[in-house]
Each structure stands twice: as C-alpha cells, then as structure tokens.
PDB file of N, CA, C and O in Angstrom:
ATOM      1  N   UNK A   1      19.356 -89.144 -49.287  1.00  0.00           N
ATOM      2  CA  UNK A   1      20.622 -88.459 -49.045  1.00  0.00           C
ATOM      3  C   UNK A   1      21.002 -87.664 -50.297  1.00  0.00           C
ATOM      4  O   UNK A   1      20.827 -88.151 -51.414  1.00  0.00           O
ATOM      5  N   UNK A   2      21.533 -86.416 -50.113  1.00  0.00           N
ATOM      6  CA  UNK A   2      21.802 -85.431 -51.178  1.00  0.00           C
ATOM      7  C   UNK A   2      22.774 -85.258 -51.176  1.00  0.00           C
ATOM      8  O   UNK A   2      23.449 -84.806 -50.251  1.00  0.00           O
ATOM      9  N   UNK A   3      23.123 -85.590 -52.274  1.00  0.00           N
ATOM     10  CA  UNK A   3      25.085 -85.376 -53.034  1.00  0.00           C
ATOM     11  C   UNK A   3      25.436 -83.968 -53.123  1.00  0.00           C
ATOM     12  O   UNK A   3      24.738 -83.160 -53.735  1.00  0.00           O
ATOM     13  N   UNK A   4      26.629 -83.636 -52.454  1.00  0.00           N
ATOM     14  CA  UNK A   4      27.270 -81.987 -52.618  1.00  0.00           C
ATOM     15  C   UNK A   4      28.094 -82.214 -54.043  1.00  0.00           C
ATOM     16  O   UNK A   4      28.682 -83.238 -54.393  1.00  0.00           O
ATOM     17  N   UNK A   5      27.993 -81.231 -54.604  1.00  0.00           N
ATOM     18  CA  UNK A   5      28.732 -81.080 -55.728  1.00  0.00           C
ATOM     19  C   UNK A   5      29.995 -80.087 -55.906  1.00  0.00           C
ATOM     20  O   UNK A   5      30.685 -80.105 -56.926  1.00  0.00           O
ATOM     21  N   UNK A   6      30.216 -79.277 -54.891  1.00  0.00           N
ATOM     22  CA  UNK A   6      31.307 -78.595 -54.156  1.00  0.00           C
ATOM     23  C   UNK A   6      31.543 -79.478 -52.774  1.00  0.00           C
ATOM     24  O   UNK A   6      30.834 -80.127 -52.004  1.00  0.00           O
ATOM     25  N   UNK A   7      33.431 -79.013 -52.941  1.00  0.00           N
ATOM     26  CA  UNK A   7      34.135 -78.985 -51.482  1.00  0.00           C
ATOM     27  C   UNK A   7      33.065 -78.493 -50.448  1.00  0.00           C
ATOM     28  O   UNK A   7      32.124 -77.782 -50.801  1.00  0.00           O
ATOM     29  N   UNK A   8      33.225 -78.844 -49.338  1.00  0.00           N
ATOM     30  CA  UNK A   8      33.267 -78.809 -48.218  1.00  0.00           C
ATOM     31  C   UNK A   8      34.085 -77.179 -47.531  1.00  0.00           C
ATOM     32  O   UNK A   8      33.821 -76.386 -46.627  1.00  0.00           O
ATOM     33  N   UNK A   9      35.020 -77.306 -48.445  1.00  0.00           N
ATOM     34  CA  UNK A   9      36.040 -76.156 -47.802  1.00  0.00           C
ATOM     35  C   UNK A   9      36.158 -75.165 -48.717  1.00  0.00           C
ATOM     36  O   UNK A   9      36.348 -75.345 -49.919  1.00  0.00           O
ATOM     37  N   UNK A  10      36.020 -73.827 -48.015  1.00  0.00           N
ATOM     38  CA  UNK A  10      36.995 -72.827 -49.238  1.00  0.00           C
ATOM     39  C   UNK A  10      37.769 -72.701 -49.349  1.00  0.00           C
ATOM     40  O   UNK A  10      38.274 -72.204 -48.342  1.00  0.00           O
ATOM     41  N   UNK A  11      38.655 -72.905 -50.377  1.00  0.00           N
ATOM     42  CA  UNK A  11      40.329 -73.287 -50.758  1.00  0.00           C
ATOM     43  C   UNK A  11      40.897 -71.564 -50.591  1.00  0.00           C
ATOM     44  O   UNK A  11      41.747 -71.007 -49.896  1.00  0.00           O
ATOM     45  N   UNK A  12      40.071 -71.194 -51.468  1.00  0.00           N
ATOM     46  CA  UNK A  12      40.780 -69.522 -51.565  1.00  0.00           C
ATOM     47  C   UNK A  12      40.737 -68.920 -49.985  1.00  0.00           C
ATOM     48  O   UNK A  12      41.634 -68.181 -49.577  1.00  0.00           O
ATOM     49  N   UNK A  13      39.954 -69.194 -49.412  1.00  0.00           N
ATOM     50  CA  UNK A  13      39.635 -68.431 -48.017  1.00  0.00           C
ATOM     51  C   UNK A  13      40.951 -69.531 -47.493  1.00  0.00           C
ATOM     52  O   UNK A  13      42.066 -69.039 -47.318  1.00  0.00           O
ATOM     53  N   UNK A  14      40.807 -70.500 -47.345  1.00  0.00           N
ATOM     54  CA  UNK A  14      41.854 -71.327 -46.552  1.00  0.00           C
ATOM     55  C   UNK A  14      43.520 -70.809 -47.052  1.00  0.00           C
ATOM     56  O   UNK A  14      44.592 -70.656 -46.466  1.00  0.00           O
ATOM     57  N   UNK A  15      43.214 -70.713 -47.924  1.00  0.00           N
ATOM     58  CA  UNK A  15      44.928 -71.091 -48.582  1.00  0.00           C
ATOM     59  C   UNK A  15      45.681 -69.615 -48.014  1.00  0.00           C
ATOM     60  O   UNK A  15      46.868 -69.693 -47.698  1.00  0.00           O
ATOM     61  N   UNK A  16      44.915 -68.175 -47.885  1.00  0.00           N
ATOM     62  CA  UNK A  16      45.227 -66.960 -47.496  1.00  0.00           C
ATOM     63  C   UNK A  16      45.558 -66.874 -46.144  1.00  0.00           C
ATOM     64  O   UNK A  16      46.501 -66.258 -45.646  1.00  0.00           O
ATOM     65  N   UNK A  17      44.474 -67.722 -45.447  1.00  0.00           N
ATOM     66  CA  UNK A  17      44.585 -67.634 -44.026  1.00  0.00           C
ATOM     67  C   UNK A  17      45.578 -68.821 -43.152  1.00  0.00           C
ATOM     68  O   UNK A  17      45.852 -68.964 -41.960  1.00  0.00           O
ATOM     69  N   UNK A  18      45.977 -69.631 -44.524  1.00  0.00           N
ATOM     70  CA  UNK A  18      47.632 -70.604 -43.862  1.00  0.00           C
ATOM     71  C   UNK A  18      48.547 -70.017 -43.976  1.00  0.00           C
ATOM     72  O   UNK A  18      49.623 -70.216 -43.412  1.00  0.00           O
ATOM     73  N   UNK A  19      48.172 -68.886 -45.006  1.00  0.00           N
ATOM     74  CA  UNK A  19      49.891 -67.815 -45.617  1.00  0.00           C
ATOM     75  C   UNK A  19      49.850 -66.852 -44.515  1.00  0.00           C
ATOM     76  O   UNK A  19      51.001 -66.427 -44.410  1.00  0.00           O
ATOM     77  N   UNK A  20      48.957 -66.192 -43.477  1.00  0.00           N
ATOM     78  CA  UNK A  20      49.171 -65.800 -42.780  1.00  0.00           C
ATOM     79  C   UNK A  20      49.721 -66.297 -41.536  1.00  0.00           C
ATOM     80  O   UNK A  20      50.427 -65.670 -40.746  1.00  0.00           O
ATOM     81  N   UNK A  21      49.453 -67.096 -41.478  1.00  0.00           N
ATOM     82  CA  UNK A  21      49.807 -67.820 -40.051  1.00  0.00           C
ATOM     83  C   UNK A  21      51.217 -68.606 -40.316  1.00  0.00           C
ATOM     84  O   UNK A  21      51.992 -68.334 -39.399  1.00  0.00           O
ATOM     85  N   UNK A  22      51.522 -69.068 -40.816  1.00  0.00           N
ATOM     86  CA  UNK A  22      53.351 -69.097 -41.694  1.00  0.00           C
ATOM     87  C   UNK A  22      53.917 -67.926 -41.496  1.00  0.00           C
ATOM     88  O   UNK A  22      55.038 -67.936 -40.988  1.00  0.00           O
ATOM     89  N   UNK A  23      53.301 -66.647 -41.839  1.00  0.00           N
ATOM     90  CA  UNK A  23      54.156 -65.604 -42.019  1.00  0.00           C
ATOM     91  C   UNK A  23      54.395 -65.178 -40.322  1.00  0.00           C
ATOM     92  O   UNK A  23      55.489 -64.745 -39.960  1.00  0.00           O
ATOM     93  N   UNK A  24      53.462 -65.323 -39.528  1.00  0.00           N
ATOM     94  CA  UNK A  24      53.618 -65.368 -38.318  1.00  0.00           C
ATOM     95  C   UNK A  24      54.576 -66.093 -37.526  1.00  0.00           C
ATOM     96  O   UNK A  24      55.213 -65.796 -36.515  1.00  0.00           O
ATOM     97  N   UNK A  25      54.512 -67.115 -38.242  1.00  0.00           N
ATOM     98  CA  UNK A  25      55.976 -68.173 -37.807  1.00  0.00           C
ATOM     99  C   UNK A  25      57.422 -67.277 -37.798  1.00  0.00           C
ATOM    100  O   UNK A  25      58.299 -67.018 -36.974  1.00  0.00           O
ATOM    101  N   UNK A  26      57.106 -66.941 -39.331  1.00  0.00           N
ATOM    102  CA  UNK A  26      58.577 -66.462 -40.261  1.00  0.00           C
ATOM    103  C   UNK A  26      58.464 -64.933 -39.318  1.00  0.00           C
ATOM    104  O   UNK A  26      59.493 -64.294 -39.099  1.00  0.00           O
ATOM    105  N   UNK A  27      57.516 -64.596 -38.960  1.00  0.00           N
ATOM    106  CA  UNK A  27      58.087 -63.298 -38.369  1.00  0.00           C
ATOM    107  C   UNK A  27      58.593 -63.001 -36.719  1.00  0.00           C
ATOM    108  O   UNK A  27      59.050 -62.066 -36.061  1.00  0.00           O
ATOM    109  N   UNK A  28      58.297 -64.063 -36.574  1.00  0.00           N
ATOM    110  CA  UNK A  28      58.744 -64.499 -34.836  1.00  0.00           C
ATOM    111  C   UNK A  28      60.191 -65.465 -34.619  1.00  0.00           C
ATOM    112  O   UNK A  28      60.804 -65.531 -33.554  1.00  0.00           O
ATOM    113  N   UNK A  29      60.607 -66.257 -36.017  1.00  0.00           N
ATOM    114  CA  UNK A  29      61.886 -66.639 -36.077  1.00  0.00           C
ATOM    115  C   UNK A  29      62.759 -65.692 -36.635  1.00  0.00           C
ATOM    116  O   UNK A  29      63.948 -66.008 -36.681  1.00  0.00           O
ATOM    117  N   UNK A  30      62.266 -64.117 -37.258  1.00  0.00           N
ATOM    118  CA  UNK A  30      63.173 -62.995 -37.845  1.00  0.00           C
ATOM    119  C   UNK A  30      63.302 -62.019 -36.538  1.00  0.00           C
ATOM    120  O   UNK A  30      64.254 -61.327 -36.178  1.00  0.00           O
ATOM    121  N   UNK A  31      62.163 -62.185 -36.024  1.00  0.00           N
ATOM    122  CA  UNK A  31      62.164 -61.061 -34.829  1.00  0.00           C
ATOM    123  C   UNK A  31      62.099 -59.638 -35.645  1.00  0.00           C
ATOM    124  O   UNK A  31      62.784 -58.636 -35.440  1.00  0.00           O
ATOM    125  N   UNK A  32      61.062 -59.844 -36.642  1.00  0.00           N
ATOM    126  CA  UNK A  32      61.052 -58.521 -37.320  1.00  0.00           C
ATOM    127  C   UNK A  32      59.789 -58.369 -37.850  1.00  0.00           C
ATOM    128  O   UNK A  32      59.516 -59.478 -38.309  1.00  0.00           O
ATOM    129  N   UNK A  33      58.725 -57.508 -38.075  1.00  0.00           N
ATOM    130  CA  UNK A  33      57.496 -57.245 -38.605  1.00  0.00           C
ATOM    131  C   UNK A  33      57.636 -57.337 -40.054  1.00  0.00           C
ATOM    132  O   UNK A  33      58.374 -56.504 -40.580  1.00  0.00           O
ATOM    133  N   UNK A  34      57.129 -58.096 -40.703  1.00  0.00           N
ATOM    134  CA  UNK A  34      57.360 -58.322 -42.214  1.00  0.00           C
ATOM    135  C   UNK A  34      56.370 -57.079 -43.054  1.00  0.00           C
ATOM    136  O   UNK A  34      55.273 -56.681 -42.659  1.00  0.00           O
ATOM    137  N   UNK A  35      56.968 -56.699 -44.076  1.00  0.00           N
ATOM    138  CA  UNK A  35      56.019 -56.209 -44.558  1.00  0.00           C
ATOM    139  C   UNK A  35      56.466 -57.206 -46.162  1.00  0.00           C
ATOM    140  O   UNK A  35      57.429 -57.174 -46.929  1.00  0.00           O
ATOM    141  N   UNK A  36      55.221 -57.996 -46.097  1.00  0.00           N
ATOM    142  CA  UNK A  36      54.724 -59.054 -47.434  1.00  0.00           C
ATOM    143  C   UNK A  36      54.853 -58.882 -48.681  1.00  0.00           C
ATOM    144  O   UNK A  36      53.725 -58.440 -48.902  1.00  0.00           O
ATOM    145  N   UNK A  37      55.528 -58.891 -50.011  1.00  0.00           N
ATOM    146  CA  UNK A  37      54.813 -59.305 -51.107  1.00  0.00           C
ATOM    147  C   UNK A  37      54.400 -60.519 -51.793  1.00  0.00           C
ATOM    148  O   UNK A  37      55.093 -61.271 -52.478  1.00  0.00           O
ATOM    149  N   UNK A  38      52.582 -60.631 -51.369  1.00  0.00           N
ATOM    150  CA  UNK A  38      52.180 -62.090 -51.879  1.00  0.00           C
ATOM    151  C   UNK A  38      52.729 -62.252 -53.146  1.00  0.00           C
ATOM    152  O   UNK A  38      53.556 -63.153 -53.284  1.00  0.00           O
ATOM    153  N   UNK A  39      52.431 -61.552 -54.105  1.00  0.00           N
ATOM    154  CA  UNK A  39      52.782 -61.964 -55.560  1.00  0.00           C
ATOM    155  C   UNK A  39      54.122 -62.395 -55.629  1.00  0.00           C
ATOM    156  O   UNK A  39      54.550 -63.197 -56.459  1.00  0.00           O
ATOM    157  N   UNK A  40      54.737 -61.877 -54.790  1.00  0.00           N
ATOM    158  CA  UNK A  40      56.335 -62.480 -55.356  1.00  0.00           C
ATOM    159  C   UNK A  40      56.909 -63.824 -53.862  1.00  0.00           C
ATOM    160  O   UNK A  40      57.822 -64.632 -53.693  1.00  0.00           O
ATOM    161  N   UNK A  41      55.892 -63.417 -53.231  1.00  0.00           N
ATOM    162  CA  UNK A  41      56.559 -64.594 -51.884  1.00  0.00           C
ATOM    163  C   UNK A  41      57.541 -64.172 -51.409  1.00  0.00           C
ATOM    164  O   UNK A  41      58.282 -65.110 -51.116  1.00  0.00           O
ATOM    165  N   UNK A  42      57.974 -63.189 -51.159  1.00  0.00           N
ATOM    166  CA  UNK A  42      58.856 -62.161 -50.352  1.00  0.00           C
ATOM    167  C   UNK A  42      58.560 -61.282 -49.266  1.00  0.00           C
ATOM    168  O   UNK A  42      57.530 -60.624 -49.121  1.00  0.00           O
ATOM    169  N   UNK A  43      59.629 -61.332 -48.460  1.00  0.00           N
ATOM    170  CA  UNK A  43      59.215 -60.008 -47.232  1.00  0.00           C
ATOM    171  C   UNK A  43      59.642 -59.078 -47.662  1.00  0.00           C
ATOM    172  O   UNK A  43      60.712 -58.988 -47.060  1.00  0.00           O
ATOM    173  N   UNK A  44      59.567 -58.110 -48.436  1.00  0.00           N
ATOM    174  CA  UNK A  44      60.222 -57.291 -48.750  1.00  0.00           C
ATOM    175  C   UNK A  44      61.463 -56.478 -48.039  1.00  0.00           C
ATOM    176  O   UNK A  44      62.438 -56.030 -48.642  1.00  0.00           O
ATOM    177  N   UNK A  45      61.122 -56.350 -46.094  1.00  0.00           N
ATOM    178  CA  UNK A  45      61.832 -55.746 -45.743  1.00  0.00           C
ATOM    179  C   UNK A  45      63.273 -56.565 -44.592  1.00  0.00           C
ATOM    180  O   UNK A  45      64.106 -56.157 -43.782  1.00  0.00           O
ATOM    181  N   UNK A  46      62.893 -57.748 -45.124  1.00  0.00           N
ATOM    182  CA  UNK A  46      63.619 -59.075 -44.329  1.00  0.00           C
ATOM    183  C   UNK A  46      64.387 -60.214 -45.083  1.00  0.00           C
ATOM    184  O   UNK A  46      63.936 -61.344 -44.896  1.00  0.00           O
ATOM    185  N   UNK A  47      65.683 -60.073 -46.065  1.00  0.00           N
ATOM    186  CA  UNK A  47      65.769 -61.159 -47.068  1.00  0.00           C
ATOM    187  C   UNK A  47      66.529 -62.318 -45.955  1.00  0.00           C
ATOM    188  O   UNK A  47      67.112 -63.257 -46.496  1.00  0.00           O
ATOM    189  N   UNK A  48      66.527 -62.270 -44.721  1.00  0.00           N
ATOM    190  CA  UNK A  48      67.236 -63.024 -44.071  1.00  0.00           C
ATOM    191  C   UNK A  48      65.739 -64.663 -43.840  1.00  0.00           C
ATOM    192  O   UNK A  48      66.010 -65.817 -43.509  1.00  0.00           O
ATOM    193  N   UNK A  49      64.285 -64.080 -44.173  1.00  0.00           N
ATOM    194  CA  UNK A  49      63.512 -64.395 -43.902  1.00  0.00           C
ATOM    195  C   UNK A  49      63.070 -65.022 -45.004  1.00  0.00           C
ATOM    196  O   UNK A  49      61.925 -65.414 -45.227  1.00  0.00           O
ATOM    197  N   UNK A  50      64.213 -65.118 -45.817  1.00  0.00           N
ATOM    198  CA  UNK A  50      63.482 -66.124 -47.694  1.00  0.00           C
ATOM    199  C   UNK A  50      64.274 -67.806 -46.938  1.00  0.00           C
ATOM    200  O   UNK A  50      63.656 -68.822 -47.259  1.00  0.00           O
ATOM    201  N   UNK A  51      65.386 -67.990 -46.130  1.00  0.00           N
ATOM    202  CA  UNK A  51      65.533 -69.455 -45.633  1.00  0.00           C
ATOM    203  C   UNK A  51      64.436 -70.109 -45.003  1.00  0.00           C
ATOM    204  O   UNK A  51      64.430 -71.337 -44.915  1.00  0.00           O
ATOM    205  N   UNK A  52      63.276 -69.238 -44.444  1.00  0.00           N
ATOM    206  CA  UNK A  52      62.403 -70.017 -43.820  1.00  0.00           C
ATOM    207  C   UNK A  52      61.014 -70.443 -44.763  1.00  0.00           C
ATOM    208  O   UNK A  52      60.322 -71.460 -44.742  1.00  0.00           O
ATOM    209  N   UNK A  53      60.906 -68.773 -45.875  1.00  0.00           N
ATOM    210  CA  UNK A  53      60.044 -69.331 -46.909  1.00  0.00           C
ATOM    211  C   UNK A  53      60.451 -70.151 -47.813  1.00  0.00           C
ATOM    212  O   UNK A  53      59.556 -70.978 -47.986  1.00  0.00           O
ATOM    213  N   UNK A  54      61.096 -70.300 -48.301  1.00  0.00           N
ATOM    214  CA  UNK A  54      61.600 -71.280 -49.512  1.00  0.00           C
ATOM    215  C   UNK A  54      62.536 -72.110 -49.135  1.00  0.00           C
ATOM    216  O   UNK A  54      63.660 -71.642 -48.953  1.00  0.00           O
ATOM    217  N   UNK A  55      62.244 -73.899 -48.876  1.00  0.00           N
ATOM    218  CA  UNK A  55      63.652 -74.288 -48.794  1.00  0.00           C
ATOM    219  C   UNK A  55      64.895 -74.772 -49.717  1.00  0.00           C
ATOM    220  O   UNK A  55      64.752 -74.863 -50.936  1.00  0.00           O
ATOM    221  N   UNK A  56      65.890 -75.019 -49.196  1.00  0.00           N
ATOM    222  CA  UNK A  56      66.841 -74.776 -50.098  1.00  0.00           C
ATOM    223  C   UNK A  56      67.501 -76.472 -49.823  1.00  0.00           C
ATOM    224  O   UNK A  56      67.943 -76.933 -48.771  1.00  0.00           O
ATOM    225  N   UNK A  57      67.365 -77.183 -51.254  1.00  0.00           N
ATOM    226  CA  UNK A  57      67.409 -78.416 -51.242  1.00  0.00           C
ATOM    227  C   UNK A  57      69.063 -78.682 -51.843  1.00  0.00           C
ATOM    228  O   UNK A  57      69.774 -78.053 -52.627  1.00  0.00           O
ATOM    229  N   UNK A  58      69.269 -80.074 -50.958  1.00  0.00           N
ATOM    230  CA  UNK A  58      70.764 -80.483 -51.548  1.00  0.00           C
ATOM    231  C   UNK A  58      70.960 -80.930 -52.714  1.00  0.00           C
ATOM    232  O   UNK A  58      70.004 -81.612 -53.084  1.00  0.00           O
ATOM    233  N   UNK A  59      72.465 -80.779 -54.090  1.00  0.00           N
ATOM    234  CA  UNK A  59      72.366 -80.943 -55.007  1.00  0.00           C
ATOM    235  C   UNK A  59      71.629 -82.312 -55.176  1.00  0.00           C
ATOM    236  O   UNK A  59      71.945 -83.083 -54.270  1.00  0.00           O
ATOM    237  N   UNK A  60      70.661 -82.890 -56.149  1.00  0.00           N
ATOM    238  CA  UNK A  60      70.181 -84.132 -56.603  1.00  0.00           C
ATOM    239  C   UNK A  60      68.885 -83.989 -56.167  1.00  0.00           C
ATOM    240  O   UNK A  60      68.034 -84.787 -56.560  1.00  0.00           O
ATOM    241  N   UNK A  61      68.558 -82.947 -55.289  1.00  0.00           N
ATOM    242  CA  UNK A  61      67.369 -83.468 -54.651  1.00  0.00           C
ATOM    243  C   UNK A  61      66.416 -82.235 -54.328  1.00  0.00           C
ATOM    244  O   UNK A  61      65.813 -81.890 -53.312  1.00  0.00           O
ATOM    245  N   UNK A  62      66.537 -81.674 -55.706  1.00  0.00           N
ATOM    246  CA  UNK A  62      65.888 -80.298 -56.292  1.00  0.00           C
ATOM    247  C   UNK A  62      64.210 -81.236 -56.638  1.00  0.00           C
ATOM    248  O   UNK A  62      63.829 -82.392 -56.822  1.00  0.00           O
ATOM    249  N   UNK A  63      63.628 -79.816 -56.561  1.00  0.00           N
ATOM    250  CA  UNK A  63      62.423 -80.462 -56.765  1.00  0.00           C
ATOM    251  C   UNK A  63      62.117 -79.605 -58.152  1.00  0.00           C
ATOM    252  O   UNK A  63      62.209 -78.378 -58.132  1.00  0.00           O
ATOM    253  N   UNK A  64      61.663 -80.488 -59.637  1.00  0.00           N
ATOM    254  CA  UNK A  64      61.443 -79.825 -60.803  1.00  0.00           C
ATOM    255  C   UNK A  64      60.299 -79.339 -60.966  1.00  0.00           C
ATOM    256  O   UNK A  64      59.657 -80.358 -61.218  1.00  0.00           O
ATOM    257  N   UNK A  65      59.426 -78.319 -61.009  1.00  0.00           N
ATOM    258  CA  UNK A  65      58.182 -77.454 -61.289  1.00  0.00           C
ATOM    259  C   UNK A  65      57.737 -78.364 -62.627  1.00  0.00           C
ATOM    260  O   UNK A  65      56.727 -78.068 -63.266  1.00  0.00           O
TER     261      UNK A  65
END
C-alpha cells in the first residue's frame, strides 16, 4: 500500500467554487445580479447583500481574528 503525501482535494479549486455557489445564495436572497469583489468580499453593486456575507454578532460574542 502507497502513502499519498498530498490532500485528496484541491483546496484552491474547492474554496473558489464554494464562493460561487454562496454568492448564488446571496444573489437570489437580493434578487439582484451581483457584480463581486473577491479581494474585498463585497458586491460591489448590492450593500444590502454584506448581512448575508458577513455576520453580524451580538455584543460579547464577537469573534477575535
């Protein structure tokens, strides 16, 4: 039996193609065609559509980076 020394999965291929399918979510609860900026995690043309990307936690129960 031969040991893999890589994942199984491609993270970079995966991780792009969950941000799409989220944004599909977020663009069917805006009822609006997003137009994306990955780098900043914004729709650029939808700020009603940052409550569904980012949530917004009650005081105490912030999460610290």
């Amino acid at each position: 039996m031969q040991r893999r020394e890589t994942g199984s999965s491609n993270f970079e291929y995966g991780a792009r193609l969950t941000e799409i399918v989220l944004l599909g979510n977020v663009a069917l609860r805006t009822g609006k065609k997003l137009e994306w900026d990955s780098a900043g995690l914004k729709a650029k043309n939808a700020p009603e559509a940052d409550k569904f990307i980012k949530e917004q936690y009650r005081a105490g129960w912030e999460i610290e980076a």
